[in-house]
C-alpha positions as CSV (number, residue, x, y, z in Angstrom):
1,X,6.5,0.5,11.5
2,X,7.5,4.0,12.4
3,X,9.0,4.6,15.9
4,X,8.6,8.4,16.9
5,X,11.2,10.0,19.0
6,X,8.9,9.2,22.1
7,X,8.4,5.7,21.3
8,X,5.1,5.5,20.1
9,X,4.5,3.0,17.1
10,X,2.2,4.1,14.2
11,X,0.9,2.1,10.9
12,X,2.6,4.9,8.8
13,X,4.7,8.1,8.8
14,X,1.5,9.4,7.8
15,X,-0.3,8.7,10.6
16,X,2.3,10.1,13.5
17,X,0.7,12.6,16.1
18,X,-2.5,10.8,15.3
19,X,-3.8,9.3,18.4
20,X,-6.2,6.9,16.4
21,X,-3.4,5.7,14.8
22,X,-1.1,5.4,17.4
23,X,-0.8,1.1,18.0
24,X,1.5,1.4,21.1
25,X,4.9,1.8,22.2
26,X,8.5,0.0,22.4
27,X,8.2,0.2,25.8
28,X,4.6,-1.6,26.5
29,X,4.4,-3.0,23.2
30,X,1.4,-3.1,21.0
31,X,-1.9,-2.6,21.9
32,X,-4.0,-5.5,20.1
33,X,-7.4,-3.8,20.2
34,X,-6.1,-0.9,18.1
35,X,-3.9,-3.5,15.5
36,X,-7.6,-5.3,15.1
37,X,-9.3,-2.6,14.7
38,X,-6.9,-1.1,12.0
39,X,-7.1,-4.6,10.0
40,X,-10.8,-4.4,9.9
41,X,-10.7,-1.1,8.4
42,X,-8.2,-2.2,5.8
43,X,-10.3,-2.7,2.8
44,X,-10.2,-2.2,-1.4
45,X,-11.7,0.9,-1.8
46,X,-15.2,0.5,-3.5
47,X,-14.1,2.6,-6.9
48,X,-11.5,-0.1,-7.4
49,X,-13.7,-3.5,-6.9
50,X,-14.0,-3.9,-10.9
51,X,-10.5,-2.4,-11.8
52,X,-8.8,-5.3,-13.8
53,X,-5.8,-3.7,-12.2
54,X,-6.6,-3.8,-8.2
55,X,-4.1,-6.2,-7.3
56,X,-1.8,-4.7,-8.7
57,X,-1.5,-1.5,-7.8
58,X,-1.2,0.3,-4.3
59,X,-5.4,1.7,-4.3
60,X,-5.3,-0.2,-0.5
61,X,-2.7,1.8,0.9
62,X,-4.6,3.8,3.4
63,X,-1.4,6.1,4.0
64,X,-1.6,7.0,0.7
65,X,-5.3,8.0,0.2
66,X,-5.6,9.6,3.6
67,X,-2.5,12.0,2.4
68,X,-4.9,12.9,-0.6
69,X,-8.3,12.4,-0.3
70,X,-8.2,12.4,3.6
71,X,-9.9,8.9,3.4
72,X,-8.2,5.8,4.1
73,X,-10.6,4.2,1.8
74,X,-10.5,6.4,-0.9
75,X,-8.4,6.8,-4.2
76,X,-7.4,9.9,-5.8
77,X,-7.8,9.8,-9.7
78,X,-4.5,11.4,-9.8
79,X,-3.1,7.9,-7.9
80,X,-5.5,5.9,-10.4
81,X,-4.1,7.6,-13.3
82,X,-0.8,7.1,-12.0
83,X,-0.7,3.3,-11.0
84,X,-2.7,2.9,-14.6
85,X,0.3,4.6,-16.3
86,X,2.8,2.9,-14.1
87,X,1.6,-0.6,-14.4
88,X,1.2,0.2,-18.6
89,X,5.3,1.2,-18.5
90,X,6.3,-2.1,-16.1
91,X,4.2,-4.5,-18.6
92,X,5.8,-3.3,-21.0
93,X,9.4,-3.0,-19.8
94,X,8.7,-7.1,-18.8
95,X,7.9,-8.1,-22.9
96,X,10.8,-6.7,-23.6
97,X,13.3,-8.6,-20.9
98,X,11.0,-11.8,-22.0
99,X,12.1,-11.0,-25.4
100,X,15.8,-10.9,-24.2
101,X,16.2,-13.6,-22.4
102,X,12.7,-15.5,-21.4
103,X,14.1,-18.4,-19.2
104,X,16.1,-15.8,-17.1
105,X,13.3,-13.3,-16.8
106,X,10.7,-16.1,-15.5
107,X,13.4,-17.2,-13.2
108,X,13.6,-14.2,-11.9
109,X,10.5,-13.0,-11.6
110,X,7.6,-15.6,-11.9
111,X,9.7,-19.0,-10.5
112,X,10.7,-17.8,-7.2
């Protein structure tokens, strides 16, 4: 949680200056109201409800989309395109360490 040079606490770095987005301050703490209404706006963008690939990618970071779309609930096909080609390089980077060494790789990845 970002603490500006005034105190103020925001969600995000990409959300500083914004007074909807500002959840409080070290000295008074947080306000609660604005913390529940920022989970309840939290939310899987629609385009990504089908993707085989929504949990695992970053489509729900609302920092993210704002910075590009300027909607919290909103992905950018370039960040689609991206996490697609990301998570395709990471699965396959994973058969290979299997391959290595499987009972090491589980253990340090899956059996935690």
């Amino acid at each position: 949680m970002p603490v500006t040079y005034d105190g103020s606490l925001y969600p995000c770095t990409q959300f500083i200056g914004d007074p909807e987005y500002k959840l409080g301050n070290v000295f008074n703490g947080l306000d609660n109201e604005k913390v529940k209404k920022l989970i309840q706006k939290s939310s899987m963008p629609d385009e990504c409800l089908n993707c085989d690939l929504k949990n695992r990618c970053t489509n729900s970071c609302g920092c993210m989309n704002r910075l590009e779309t300027g909607n919290e609930n909103h992905v950018s096909p370039m960040q689609c395109a991206y996490e697609q080609i990301l998570i395709n390089i990471v699965d396959e980077l994973a058969e290979h360490l299997i391959k290595i060494d499987e009972k090491r790789f589980l253990k340090k990845f899956v059996n935690k």
